[in-house]
C-alpha positions as MATLAB code, in Angstrom:
seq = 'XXXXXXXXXXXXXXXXXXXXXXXXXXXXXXXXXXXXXXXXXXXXXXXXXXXXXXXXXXXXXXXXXXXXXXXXXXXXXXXXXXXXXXXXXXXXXXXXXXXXXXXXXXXXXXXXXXXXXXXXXXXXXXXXXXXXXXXXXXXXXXXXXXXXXXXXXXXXXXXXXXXXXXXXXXXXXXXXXXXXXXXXXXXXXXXXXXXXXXXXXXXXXXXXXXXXXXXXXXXXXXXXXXXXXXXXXXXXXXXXXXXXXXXXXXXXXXXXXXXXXXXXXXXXXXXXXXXXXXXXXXXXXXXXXXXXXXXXXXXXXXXXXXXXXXXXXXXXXXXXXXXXXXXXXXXXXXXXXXXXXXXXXXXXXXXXXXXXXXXXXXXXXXXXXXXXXXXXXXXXXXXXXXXXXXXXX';
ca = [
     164.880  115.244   80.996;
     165.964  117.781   78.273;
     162.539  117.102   76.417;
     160.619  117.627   79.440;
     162.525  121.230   80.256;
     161.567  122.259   76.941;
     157.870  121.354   76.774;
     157.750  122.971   80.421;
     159.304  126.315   78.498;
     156.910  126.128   75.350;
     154.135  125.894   77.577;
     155.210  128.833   79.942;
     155.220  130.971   77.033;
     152.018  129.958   76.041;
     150.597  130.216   79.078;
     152.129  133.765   79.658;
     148.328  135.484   79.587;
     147.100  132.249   82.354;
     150.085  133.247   84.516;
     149.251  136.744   83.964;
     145.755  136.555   85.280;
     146.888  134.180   88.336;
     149.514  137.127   89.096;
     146.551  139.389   89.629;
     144.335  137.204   91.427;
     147.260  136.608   93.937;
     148.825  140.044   94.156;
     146.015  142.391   93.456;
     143.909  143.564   90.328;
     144.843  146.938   91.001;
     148.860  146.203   90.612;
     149.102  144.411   87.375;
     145.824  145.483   85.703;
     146.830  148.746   84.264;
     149.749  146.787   82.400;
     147.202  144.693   80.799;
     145.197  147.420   79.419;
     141.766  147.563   78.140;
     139.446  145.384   75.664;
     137.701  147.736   72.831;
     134.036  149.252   73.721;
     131.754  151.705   72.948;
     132.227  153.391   69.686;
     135.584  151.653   69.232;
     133.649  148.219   69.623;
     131.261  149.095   66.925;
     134.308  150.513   64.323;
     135.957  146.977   64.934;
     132.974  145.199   64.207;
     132.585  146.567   60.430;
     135.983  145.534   59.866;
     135.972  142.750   56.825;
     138.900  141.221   58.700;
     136.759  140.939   62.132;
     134.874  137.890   62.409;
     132.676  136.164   65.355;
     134.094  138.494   67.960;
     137.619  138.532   66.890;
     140.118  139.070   63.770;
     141.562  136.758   61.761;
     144.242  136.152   58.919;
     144.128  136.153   55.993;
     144.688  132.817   55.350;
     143.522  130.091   57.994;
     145.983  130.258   60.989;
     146.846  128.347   63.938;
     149.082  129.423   67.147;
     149.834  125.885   67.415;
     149.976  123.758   64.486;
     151.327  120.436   65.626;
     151.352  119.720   69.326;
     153.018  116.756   68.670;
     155.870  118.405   67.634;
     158.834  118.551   69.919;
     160.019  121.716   70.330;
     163.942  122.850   69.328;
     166.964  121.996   71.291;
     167.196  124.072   74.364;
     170.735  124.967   73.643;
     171.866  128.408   74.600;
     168.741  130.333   75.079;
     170.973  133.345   76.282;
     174.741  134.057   75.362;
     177.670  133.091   77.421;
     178.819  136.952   78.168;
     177.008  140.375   77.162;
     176.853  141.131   73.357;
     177.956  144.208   71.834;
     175.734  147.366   71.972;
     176.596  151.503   70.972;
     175.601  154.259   72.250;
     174.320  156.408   69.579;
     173.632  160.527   70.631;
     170.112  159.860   68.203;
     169.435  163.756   69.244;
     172.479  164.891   67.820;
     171.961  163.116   64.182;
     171.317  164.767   61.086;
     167.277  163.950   61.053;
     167.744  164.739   57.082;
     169.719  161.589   56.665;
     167.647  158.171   56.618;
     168.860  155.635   58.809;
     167.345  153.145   60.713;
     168.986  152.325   64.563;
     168.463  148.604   65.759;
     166.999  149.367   69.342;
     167.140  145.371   70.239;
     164.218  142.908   69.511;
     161.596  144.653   67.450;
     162.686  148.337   68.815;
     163.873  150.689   66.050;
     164.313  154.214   65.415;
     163.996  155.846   61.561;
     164.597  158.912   60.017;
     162.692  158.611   57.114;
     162.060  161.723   54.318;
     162.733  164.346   57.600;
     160.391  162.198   59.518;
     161.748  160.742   63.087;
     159.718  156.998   63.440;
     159.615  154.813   66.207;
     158.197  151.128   65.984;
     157.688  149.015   69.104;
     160.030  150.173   71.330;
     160.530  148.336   74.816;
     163.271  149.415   76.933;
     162.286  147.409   80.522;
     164.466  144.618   81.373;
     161.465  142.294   81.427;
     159.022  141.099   79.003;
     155.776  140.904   81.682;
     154.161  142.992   84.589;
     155.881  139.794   86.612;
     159.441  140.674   87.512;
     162.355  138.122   86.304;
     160.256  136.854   83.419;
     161.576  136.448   80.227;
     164.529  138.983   81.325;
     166.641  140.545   79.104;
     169.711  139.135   78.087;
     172.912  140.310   80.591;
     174.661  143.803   79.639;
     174.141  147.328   80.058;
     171.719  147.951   77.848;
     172.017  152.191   76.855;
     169.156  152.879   75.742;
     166.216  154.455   77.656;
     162.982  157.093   77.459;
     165.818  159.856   77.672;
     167.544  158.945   74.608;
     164.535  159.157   72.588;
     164.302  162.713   70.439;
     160.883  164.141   69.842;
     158.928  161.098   67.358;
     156.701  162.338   64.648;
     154.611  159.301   64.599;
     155.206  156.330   66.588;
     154.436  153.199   65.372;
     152.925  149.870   67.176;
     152.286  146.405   65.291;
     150.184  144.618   67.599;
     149.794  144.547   71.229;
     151.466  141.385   73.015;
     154.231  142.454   75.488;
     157.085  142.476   73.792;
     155.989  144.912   71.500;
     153.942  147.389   73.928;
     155.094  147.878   77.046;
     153.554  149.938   79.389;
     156.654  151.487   81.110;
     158.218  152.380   78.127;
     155.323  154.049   76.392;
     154.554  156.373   79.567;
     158.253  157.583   79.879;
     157.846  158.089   76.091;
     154.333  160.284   76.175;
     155.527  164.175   76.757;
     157.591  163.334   73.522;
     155.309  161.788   70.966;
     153.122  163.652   68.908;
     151.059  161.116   66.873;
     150.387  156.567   67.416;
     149.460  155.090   64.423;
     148.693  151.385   65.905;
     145.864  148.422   64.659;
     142.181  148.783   65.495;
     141.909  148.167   69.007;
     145.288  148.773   70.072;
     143.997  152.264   71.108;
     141.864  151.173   73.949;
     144.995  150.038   75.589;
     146.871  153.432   75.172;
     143.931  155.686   76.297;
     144.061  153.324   79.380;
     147.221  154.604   80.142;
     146.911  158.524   79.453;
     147.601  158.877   76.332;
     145.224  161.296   74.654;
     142.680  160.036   71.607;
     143.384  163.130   69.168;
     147.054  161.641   68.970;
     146.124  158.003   68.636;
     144.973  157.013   65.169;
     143.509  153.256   65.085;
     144.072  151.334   61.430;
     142.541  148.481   59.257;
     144.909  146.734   56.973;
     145.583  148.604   53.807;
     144.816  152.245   55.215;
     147.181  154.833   53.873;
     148.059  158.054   55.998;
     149.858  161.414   54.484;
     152.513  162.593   57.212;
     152.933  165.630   55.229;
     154.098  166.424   51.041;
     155.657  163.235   49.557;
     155.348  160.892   53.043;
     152.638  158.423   53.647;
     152.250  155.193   56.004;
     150.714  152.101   54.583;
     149.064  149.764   57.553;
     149.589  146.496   55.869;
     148.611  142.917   56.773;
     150.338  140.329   58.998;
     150.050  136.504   59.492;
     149.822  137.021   63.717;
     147.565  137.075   66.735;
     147.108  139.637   69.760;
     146.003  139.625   73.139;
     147.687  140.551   76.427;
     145.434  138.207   79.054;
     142.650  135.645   78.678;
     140.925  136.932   75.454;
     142.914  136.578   71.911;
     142.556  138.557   68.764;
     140.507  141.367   70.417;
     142.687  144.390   68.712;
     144.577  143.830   65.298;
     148.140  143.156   64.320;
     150.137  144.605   61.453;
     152.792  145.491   59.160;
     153.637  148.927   57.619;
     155.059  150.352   54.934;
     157.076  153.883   55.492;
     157.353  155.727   51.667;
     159.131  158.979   51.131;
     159.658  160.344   47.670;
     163.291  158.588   48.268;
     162.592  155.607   49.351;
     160.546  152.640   51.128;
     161.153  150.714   54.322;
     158.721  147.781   54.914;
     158.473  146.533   58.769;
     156.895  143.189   59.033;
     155.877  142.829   62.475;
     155.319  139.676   63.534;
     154.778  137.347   61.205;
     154.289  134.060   59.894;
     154.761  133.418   56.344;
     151.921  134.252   53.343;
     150.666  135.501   50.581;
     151.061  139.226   51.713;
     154.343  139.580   50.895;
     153.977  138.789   47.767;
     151.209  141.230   47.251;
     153.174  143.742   49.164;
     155.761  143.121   46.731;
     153.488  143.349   43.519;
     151.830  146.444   44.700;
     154.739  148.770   46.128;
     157.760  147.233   44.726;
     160.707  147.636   44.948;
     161.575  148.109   48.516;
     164.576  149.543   49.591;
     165.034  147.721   53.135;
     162.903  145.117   54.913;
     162.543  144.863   58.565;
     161.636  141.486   59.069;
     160.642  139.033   61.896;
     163.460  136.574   62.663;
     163.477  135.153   66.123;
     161.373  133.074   68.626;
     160.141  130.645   66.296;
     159.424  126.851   66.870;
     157.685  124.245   64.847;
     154.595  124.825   66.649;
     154.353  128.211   65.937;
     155.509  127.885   62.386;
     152.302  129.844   61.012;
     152.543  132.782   63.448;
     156.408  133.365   62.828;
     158.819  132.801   60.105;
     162.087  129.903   60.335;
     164.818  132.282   59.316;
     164.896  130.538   55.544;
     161.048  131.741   55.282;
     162.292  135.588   55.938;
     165.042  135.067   53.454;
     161.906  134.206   50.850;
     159.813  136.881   52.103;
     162.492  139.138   51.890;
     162.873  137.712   48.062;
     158.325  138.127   47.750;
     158.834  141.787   48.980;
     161.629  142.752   45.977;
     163.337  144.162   48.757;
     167.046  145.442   48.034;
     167.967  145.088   51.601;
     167.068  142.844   54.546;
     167.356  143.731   58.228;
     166.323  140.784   60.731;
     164.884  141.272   64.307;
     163.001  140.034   67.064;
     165.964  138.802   68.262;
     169.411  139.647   69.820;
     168.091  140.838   73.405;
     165.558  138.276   74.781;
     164.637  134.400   74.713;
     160.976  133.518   73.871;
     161.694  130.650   72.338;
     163.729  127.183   72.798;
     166.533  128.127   69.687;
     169.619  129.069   70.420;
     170.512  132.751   71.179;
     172.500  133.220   67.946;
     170.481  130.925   65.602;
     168.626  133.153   63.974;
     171.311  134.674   62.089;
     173.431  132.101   61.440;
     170.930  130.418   59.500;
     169.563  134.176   57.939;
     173.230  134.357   56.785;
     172.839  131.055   55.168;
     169.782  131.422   53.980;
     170.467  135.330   52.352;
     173.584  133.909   50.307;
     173.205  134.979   46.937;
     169.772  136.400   47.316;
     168.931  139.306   45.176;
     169.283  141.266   48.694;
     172.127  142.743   50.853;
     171.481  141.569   54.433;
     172.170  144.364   56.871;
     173.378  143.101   60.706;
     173.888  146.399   63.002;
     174.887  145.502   66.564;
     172.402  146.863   68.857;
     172.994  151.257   68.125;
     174.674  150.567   65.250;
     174.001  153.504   62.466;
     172.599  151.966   59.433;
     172.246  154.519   56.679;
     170.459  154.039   53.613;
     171.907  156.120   51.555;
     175.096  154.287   51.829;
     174.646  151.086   49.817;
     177.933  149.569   50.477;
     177.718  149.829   54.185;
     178.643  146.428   55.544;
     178.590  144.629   59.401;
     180.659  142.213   61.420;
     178.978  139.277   62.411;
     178.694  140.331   65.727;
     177.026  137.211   67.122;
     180.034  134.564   65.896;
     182.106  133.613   69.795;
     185.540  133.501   69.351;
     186.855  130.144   69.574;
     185.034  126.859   68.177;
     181.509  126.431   68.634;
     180.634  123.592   70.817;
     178.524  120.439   69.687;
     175.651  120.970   71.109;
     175.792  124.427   69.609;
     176.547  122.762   66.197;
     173.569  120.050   66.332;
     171.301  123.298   67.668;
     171.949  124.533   64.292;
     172.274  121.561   62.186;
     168.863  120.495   63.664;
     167.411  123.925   62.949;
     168.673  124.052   59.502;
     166.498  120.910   58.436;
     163.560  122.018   60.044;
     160.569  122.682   57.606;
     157.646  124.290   58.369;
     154.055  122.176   58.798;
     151.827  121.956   56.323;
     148.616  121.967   58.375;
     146.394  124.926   57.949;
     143.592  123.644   59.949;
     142.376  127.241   61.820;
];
C-alpha cells in the first residue's frame, strides 16, 4: 500500500503540467492561463533558434539527459514529507541592513536575497503558500512564514534560473515589479514575464556563458545547468541556468537546479576559487537522479566548484519529492565532513555574512528527542542510494 502511495505521488508531480492543463479546461482558460505564461515567438523565437544549445525545437544539456532515468525504480520511503510542528524562521528588517556588507538571507526553497559588492540580488523568490495556479497543491510547509513582496528593498537585478513553478511564480513577481529595476533570466524565460507586465527594456534574456557588467568591478556570469523547463504541455521551450555573482571581493556561485556534470568542474577550472556555493539539495529521487543532485553529489560538486563554502537549498519549506522533510541535510552534513568546505545552514532569515568566516549554525532541522525508525531507515535507505548510470536521452 505504501509503494502504491508513493508511485501515485511521483506521478502527480510529474504530471503537474497534465493537471495543469485539465485545471484550465475545467475552470476556464482565462483563470489559470496568465499563470502559465507564454511560449517564445517572433523575434524572441528566431534569437532562441541560433542558440548552439537549442536543438529540434527545444534545448538540451550538455550531456545527454533524462527526466526519468529508470522507471523501474521505486521511489524513496514516503516518510515525513512535512515536519511534525513549524520549523524555525527570523524576521530579518532586509531594508534596514548595511547594503555594503555581503550577506546572503535564506528566503526558503530556492528564494535568496544578496548583497553582493553594493549590489542588492534576488534569485527565484516565491513567497505564495502554494507551488501551482491550483490551490492546496504542493502547500507550504505549516508556520508563519514572514516574508512577503513588502519586505523586499529595491533589487538591482533580479535573478531567475529557469521557469518551472517553484522558481517563478506569478504572484510573487507582480507584487515584486514597482521595485525591480533589471531580470536577468534564460532565453525564453522573458516571454513569460512580458506576459505579465513586466516591461522588455528591464528584462535581459541569456545563453549559457554570457557575462553582464552591473557597474565597475561587478559582473554576472549565466552559466550552464543539468535541468529542464516548461510550465504546461511543452518542455524545454525557454532555458535553465546557473550564475555566477563576482565582485572585486568575492564570488557566489548559485546552481539552480541541477543534476550532476561536467560543469562544475569547468566552473571550477575557469573562475576558481569560489567563496560560497548555493547549491541544489532537495526533491530528488532515483528517477530524477540526472535532473537533481542526491545530497552526496552536491557535497562533490561543491568539492568540482573549489568552493570555500557550501549553502544547500531547495529545501526546508515544501515537499516535491517522496524523502523525508529533513533528509537532505542530514545526509549534506554527512556527506560535507571533512570536505575542503565549511557548510553554512541559516534557518530560514538567518543573516549569513561573508565576511565573517567563522560564522557557524545550529542544526536547526535535528527534533528533540530520538528519531523514530522509520525516520532512521528513511535515512539509512537514502544514504545507500547511488545514482543510475543510464544516460540514454
Amino acid at each position: 500500500m505504501k509503494t502504491l502511495a508513493r508511485k501515485r505521488r511521483l506521478l502527480y508531480w510529474l504530471m503537474l503540467p497534465c493537471l495543469v492543463a485539465g485545471a484550465i479546461a475545467v475552470s476556464g482558460f482565462a483563470f489559470l492561463a496568465p499563470s502559465i505564461g507564454s511560449l517564445p515567438e517572433g523575434d524572441r523565437l528566431r534569437r532562441i533558434e541560433r542558440s548552439p544549445n537549442y536543438h529540434l525545437g527545444e534545448f538540451r544539456n550538455q550531456v545527454p539527459t533524462s527526466v526519468i532515468v529508470d522507471k523501474s525504480a521505486d521511489p524513496e520511503p514516503e516518510a515525513r514529507l512535512k515536519p511534525s510542528r513549524p520549523l524555525p524562521m527570523i524576521k530579518t528588517d532586509l531594508h534596514a541592513l548595511d547594503r555594503n556588507r555581503d550577506l546572503v538571507v535564506w528566503l526558503g526553497h530556492s528564494s535568496y536575497f544578496i548583497q553582493l559588492g553594493g549590489k542588492r540580488i534576488l534569485i527565484d523568490p516565491v513567497f505564495s503558500e502554494h507551488l501551482s495556479p491550483i490551490p492546496l497543491v504542493f502547500s507550504a510547509f505549516d508556520g508563519d512564514y514572514p516574508y512577503s513582496v513588502a519586505d523586499i528593498p529595491e533589487i538591482d537585478v533580479l535573478l531567475i534560473s529557469h521557469d518551472h513553478w517553484d522558481h517563478l511564480d506569478r504572484p510573487t513577481l507582480l507584487g515584486l515589479q514597482p521595485r525591480i529595476k533589471r531580470i536577468i533570466c534564460p532565453l525564453g524565460v522573458g516571454a513569460h514575464l512580458e506576459r505579465w507586465g513586466f516591461a522588455s527594456s528591464v528584462v535581459t534574456e541569456a545563453d549559457w556563458n554570457q557575462k553582464f557588467e552591473l557597474g565597475p568591478g561587478f559582473a554576472i556570469h549565466v552559466l550552464p545547468a543539468r535541468h529542464f523547463s516548461g510550465r504546461a504541455l511543452t518542455r524545454n521551450k525557454s532555458l535553465w541556468a546557473g550564475y555566477l555573482l563576482a565582485s572585486t571581493q568575492r564570488k557566489i556561485f548559485y546552481s539552480g537546479d541541477s543534476g550532476y556534470g561536467p560543469h562544475f568542474a569547468d566552473t571550477g577550472r575557469k573562475f576558481g576559487p569560489i567563496d560560497l556555493a548555493i547549491m541544489d539539495n532537495g526533491q530528488y529521487d532515483p528517477r530524477w537522479a540526472q535532473i537533481h543532485m542526491a545530497p552526496e553529489e552536491v557535497s562533490k560538486a561543491t568539492s568540482d566548484l573549489k568552493a570555500r563554502a557550501l549553502l544547500p537549498g531547495h529545501s526546508g519549506r515544501f515537499s516535491l519529492a517522496n524523502h523525508a522533510w529533513d533528509d537532505p541535510y542530514r545526509r549534506v552534513e554527512l556527506a560535507s565532513r571533512d570536505k575542503p568546505f565549511t557548510l553554512m545552514t541559516p534557518r530560514i532569515g538567518d543573516l549569513a555574512w561573508l565576511d565573517e568566516p567563522t560564522q557557524s549554525f545550529a542544526k536547526w532541522w535535528e527534533q528533540s528527542g530520538p528519531r523514530d525508525a522509520e525516520a532512521q531507515r528513511s535515512l539509512s535507505l537514502g544514504l545507500l542510494m547511488r545514482r543510475p548510470q543510464s544516460n540514454q536521452e
